[in-house]
OpenMM code with the backbone's topology and positions (N, CA, C; nanometers):
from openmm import Vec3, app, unit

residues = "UNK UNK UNK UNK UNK UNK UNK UNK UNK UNK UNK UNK UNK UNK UNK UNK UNK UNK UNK UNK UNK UNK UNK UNK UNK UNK UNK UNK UNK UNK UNK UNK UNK UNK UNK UNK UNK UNK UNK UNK UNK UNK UNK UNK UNK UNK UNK UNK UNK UNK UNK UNK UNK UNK UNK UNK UNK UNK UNK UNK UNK UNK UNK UNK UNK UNK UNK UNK UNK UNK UNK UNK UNK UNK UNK UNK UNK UNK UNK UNK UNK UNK UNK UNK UNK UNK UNK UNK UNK UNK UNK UNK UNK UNK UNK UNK UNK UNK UNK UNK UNK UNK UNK UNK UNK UNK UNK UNK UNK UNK UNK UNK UNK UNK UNK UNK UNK UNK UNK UNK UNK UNK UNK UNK UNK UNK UNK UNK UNK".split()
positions = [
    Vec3(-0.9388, -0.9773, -5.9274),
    Vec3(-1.0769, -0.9676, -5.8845),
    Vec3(-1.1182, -0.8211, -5.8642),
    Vec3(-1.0399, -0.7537, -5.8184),
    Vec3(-1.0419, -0.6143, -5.8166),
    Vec3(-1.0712, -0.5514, -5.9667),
    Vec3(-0.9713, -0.5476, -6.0160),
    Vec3(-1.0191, -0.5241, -6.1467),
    Vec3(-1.1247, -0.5414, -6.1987),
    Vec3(-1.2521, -0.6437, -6.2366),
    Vec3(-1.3362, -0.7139, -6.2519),
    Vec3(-1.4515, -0.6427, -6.1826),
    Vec3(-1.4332, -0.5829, -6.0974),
    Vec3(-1.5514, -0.5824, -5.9865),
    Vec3(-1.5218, -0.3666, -5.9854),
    Vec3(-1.4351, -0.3047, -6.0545),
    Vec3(-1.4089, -0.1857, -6.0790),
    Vec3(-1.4784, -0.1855, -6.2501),
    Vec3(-1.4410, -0.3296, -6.2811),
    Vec3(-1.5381, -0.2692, -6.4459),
    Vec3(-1.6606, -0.3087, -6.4759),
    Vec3(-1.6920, -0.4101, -6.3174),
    Vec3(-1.8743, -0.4002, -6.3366),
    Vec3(-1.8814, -0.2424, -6.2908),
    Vec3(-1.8195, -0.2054, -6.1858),
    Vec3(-1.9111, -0.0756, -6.1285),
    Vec3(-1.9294, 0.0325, -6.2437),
    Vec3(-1.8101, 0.0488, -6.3014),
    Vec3(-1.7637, 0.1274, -6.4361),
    Vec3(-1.8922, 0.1137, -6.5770),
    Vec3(-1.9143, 0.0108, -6.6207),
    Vec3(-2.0311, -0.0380, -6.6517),
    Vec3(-2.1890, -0.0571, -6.6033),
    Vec3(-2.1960, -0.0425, -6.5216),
    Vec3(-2.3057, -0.0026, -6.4238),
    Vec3(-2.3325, 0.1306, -6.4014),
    Vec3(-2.2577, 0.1987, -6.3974),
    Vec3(-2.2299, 0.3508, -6.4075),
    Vec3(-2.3210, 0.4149, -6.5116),
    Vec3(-2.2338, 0.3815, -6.6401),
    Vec3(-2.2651, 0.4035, -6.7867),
    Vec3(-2.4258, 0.3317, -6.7912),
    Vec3(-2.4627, 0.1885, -6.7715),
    Vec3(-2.5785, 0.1874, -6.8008),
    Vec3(-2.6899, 0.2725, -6.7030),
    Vec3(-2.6573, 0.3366, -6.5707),
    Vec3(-2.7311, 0.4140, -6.4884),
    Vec3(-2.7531, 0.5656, -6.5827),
    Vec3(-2.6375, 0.6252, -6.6646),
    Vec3(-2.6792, 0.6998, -6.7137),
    Vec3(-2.7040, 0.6889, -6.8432),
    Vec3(-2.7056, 0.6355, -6.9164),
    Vec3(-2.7798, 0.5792, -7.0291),
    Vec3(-2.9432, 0.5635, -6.9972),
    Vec3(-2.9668, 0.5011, -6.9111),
    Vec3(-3.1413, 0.5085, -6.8459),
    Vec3(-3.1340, 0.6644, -6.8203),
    Vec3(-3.0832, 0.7298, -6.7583),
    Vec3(-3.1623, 0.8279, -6.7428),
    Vec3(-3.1345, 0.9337, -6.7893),
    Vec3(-3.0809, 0.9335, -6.8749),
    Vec3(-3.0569, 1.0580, -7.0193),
    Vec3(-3.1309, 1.0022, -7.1395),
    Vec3(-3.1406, 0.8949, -7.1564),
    Vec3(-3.1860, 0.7919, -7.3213),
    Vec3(-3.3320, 0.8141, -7.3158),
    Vec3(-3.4255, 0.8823, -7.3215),
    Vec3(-3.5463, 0.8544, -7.3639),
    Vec3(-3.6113, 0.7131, -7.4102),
    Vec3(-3.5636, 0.7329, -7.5423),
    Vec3(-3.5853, 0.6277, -7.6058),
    Vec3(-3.5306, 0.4550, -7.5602),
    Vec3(-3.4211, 0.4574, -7.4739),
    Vec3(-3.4079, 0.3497, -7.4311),
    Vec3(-3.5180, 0.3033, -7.3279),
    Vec3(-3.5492, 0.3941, -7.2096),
    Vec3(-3.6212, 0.3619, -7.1440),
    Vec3(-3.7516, 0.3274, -7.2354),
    Vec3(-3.7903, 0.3925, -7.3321),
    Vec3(-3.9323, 0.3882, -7.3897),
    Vec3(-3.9096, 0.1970, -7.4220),
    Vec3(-3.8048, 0.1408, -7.5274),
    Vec3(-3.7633, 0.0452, -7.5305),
    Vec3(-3.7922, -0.0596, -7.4491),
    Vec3(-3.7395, -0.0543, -7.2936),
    Vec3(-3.6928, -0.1205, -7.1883),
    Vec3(-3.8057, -0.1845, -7.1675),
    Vec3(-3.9431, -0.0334, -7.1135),
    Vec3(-4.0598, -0.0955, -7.0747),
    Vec3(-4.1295, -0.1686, -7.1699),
    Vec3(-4.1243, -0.0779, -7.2591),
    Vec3(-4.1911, -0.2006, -7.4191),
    Vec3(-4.1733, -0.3817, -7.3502),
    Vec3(-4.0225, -0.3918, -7.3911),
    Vec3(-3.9734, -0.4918, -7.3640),
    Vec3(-4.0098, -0.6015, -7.2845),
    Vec3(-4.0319, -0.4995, -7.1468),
    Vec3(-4.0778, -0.5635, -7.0521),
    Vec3(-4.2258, -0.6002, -7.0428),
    Vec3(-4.3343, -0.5458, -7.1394),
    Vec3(-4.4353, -0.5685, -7.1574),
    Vec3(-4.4339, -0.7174, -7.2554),
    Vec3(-4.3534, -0.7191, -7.3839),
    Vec3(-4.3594, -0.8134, -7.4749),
    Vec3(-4.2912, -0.9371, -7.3718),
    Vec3(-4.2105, -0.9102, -7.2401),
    Vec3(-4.1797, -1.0403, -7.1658),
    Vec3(-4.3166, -1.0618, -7.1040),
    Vec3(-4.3460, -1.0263, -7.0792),
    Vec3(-4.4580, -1.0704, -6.9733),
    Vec3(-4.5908, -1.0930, -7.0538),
    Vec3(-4.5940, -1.0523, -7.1706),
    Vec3(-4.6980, -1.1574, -7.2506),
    Vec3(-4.6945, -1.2869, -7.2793),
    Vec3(-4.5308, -1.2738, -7.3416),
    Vec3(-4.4814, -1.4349, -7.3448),
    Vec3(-4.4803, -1.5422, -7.2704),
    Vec3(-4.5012, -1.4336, -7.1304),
    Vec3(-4.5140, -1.5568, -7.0372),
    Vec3(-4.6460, -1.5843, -7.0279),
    Vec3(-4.7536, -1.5260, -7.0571),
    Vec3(-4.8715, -1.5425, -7.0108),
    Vec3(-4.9413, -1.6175, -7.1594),
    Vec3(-4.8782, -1.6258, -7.2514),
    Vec3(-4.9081, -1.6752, -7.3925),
    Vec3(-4.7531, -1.7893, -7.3959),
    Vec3(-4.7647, -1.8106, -7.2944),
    Vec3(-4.6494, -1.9546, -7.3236),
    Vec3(-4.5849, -2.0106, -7.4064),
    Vec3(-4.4840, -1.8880, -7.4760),
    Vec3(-4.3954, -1.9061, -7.5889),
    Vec3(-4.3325, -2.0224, -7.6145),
    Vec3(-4.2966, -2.0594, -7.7142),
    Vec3(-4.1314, -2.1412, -7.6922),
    Vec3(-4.0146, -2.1334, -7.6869),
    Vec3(-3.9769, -2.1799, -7.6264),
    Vec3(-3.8058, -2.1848, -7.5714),
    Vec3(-3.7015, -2.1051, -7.7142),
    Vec3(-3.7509, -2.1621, -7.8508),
    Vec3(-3.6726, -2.0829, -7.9287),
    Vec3(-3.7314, -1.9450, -7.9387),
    Vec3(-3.8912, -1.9117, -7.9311),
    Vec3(-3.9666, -1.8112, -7.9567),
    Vec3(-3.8917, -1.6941, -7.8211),
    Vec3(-3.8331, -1.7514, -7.6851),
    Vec3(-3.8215, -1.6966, -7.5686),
    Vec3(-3.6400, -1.6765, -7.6208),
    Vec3(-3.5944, -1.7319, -7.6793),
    Vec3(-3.4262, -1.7203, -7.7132),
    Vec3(-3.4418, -1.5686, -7.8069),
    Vec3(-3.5581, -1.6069, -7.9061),
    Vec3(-3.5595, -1.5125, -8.0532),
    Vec3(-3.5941, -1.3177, -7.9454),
    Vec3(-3.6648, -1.3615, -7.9009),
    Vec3(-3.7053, -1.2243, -7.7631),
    Vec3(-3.5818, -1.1816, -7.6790),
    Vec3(-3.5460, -1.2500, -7.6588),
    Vec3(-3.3932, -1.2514, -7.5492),
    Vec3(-3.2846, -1.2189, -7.6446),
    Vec3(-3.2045, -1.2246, -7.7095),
    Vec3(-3.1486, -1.2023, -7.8114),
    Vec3(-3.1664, -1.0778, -7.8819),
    Vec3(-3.2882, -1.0723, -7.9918),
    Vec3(-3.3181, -0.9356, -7.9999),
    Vec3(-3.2822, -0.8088, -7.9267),
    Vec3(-3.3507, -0.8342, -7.8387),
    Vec3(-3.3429, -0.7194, -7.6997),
    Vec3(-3.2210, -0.6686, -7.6665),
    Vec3(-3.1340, -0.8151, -7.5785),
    Vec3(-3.0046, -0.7896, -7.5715),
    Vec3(-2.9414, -0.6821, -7.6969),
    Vec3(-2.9630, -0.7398, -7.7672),
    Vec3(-2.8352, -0.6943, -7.9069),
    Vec3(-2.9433, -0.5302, -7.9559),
    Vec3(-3.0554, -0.5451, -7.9033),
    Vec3(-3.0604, -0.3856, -7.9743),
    Vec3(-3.0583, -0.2621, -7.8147),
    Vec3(-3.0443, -0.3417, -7.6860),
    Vec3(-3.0040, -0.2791, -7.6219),
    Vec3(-2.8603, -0.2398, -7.6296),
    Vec3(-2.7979, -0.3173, -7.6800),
    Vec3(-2.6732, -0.2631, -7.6471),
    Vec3(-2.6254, -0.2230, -7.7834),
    Vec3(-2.6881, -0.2199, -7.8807),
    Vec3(-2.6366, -0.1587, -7.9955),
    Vec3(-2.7355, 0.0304, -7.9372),
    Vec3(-2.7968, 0.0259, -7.8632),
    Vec3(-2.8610, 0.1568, -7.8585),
    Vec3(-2.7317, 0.2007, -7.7154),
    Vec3(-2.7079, 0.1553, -7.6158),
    Vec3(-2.5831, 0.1700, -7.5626),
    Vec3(-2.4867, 0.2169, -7.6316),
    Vec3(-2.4432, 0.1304, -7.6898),
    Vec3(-2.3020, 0.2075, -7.8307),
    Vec3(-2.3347, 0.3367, -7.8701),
    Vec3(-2.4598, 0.3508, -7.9410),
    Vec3(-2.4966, 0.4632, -7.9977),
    Vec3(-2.5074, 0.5826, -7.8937),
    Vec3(-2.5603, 0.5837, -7.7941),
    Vec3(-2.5565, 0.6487, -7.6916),
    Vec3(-2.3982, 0.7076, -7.6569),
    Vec3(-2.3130, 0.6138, -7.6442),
    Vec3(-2.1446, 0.6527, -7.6190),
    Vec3(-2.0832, 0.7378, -7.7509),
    Vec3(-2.1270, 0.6854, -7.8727),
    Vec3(-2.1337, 0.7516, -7.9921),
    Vec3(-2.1311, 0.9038, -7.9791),
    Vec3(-2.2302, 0.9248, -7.9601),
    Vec3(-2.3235, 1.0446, -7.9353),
    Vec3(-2.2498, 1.1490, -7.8056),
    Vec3(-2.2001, 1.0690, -7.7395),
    Vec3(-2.1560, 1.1474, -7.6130),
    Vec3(-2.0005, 1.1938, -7.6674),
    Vec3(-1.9600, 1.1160, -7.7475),
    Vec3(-1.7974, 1.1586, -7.7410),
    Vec3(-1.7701, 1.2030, -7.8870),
    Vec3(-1.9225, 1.2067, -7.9859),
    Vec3(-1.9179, 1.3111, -8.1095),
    Vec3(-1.9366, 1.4569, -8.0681),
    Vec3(-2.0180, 1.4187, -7.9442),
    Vec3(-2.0976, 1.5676, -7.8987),
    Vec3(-1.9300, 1.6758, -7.8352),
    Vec3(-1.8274, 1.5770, -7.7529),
    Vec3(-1.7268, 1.6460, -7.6817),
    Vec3(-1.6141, 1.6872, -7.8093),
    Vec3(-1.6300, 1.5951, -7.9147),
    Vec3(-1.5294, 1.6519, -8.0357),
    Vec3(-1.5757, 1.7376, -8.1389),
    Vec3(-1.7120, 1.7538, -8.1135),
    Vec3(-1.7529, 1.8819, -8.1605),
    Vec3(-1.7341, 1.9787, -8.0996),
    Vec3(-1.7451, 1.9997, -7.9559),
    Vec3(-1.7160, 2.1113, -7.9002),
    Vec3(-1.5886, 2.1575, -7.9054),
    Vec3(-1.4979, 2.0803, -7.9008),
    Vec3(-1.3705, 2.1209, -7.9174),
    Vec3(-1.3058, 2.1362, -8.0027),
    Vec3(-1.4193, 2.0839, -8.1523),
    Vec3(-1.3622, 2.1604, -8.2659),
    Vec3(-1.3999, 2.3139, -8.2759),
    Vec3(-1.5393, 2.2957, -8.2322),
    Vec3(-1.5676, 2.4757, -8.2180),
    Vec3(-1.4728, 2.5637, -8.1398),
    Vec3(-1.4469, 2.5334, -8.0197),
    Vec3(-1.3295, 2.5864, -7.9758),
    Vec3(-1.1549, 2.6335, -8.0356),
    Vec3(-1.1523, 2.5553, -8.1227),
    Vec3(-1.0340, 2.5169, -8.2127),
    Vec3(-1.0252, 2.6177, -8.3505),
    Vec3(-1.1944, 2.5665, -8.3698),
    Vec3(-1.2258, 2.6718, -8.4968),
    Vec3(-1.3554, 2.7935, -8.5064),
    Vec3(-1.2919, 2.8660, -8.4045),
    Vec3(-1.4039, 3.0303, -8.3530),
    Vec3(-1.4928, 3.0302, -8.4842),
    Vec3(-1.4414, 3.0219, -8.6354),
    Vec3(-1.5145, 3.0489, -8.7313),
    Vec3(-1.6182, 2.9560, -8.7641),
    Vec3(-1.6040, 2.8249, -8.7200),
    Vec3(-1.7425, 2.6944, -8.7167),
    Vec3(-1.8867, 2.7422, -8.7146),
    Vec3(-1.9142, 2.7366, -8.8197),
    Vec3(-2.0699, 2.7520, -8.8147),
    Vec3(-2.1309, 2.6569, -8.8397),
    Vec3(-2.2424, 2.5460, -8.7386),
    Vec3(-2.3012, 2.4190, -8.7772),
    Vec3(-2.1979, 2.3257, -8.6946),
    Vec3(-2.2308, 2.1959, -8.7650),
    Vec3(-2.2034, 2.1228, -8.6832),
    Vec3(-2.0748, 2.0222, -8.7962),
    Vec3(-1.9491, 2.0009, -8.7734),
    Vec3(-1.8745, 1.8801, -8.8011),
    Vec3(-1.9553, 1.7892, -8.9244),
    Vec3(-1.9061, 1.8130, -9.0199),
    Vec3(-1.9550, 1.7220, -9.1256),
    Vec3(-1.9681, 1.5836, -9.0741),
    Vec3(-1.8490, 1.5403, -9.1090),
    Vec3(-1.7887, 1.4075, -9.0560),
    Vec3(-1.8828, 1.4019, -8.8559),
    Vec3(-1.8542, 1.4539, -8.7623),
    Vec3(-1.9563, 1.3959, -8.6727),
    Vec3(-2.0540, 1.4221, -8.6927),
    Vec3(-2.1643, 1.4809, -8.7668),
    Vec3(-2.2911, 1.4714, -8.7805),
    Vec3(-2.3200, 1.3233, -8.8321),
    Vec3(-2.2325, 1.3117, -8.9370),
    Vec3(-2.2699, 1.1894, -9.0216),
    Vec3(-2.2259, 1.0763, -8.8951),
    Vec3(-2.1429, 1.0947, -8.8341),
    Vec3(-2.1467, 0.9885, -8.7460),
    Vec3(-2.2206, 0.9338, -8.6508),
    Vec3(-2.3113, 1.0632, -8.5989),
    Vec3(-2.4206, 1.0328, -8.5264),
    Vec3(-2.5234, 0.9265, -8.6249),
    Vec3(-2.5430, 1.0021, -8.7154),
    Vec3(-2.6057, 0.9961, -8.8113),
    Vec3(-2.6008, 0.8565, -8.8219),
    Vec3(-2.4834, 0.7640, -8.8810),
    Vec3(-2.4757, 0.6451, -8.8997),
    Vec3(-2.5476, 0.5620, -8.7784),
    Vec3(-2.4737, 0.6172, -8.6671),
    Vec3(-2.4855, 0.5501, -8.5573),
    Vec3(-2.6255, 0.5390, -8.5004),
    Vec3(-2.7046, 0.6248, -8.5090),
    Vec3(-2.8562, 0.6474, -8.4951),
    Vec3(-2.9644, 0.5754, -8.5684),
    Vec3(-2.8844, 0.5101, -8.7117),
    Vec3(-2.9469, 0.4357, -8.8133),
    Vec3(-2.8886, 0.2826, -8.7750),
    Vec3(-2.8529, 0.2489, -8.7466),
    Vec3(-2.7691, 0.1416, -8.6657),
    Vec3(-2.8881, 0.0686, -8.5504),
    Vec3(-2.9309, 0.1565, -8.4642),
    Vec3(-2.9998, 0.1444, -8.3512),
    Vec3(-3.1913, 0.1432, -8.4333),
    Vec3(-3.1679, 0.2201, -8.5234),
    Vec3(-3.2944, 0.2033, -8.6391),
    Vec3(-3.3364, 0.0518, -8.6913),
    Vec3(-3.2027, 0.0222, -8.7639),
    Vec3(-3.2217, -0.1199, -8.8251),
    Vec3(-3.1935, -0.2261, -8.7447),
    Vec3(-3.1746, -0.1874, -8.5796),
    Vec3(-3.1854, -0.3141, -8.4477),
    Vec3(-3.3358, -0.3295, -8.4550),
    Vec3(-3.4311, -0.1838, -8.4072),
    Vec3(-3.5076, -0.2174, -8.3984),
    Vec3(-3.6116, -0.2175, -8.4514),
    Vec3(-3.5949, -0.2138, -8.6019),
    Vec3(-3.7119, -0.3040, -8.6709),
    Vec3(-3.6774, -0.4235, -8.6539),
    Vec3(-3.5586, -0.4735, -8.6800),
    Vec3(-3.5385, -0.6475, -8.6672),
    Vec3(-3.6441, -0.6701, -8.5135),
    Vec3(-3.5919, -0.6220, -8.4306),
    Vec3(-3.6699, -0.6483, -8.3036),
    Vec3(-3.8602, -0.6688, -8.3442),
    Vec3(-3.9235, -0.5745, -8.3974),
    Vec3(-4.0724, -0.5321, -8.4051),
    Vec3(-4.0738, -0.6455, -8.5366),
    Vec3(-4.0157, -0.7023, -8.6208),
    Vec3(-4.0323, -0.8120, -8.7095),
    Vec3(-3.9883, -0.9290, -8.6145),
    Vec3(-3.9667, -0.9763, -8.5241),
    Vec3(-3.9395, -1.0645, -8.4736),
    Vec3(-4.0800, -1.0127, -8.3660),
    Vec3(-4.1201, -0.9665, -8.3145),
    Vec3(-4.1995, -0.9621, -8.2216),
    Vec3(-4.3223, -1.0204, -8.2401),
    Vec3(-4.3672, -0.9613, -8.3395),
    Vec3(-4.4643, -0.9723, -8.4890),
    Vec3(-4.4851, -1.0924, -8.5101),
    Vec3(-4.3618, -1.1711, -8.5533),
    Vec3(-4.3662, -1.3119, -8.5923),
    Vec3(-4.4225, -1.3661, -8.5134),
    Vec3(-4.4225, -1.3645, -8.3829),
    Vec3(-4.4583, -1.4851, -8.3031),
    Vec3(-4.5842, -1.4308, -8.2128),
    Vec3(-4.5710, -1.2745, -8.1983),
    Vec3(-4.7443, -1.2570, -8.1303),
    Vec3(-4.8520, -1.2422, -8.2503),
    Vec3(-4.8666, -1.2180, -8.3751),
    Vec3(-4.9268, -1.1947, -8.4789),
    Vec3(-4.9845, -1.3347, -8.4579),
    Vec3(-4.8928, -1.4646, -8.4982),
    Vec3(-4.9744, -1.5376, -8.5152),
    Vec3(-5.0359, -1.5961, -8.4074),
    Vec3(-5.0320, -1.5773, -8.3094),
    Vec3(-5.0920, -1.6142, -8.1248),
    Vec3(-5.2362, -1.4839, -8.1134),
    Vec3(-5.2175, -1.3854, -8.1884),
    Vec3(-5.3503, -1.2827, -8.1912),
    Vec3(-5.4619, -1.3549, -8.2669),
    Vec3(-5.4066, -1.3998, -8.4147),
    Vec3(-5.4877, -1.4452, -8.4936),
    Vec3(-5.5694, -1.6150, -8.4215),
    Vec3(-5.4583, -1.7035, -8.3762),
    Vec3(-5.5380, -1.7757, -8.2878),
    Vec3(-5.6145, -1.7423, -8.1836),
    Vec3(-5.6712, -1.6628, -8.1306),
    Vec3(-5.7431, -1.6054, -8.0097),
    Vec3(-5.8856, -1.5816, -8.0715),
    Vec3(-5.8408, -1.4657, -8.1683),
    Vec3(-5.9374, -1.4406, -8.2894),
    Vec3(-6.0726, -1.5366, -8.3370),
    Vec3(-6.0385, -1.6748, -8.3819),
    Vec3(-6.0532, -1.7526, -8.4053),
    Vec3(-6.2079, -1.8343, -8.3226),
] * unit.nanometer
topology = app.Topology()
chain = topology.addChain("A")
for resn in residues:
    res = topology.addResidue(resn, chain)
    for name in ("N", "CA", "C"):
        topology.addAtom(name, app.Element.getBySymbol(name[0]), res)
């Protein structure tokens, strides 16, 4: 139980600074929290409220990953510069890794804004009406 309750805090940690270094996550979060609270007020359905929940989850935490990505390309770059005084630029290989990893968190969230789409697009056009 100990254990367990050292790798929520450990995890709790990481997502405390992830909010407040991530820009873009927070920009995300509140989004998020705006597209919940329409749904509730436009009385989705249960699969329409799974397809929202889901999304989110999985491109929050694929932007999490990327974030850890980023933090421990950033410390093996430095210590390649250190390693190699003559380094000019940045690590082929970790640029591209950011790189990947940044496109990763890209193609979460269009899936997210095509799923969003789907189900308030056609709830705009009924209003419209």
């Amino acid at each position: 139980m100990k254990r367990a309750h050292q790798s929520l805090r450990h995890a709790l940690h990481g997502l405390q600074h992830a909010l407040a270094t991530e820009r873009n996550l927070r920009l995300f979060l509140g989004t998020y929290l705006v597209i919940l609270i329409l749904g509730d007020i436009e009385g989705i359905s249960l699969l329409q409220w799974l397809l929202l929940i889901v999304c989110g989850g999985l491109f929050t935490a694929v932007e999490l990953i990327n974030t850890a990505l980023e933090r421990l390309v950033d410390t093996c770059d430095e210590l390649w510069r250190k390693i190699d005084t003559n380094a000019n630029g940045h690590h082929r290989g970790l640029k591209l890794t950011k790189d990947v990893a940044s496109a990763a968190s890209l193609v979460c969230l269009c899936v997210n804004v095509l799923v969003i789409l789907s189900i308030f697009l056609p709830l705009a056009v009924r209003h419209l009406r």
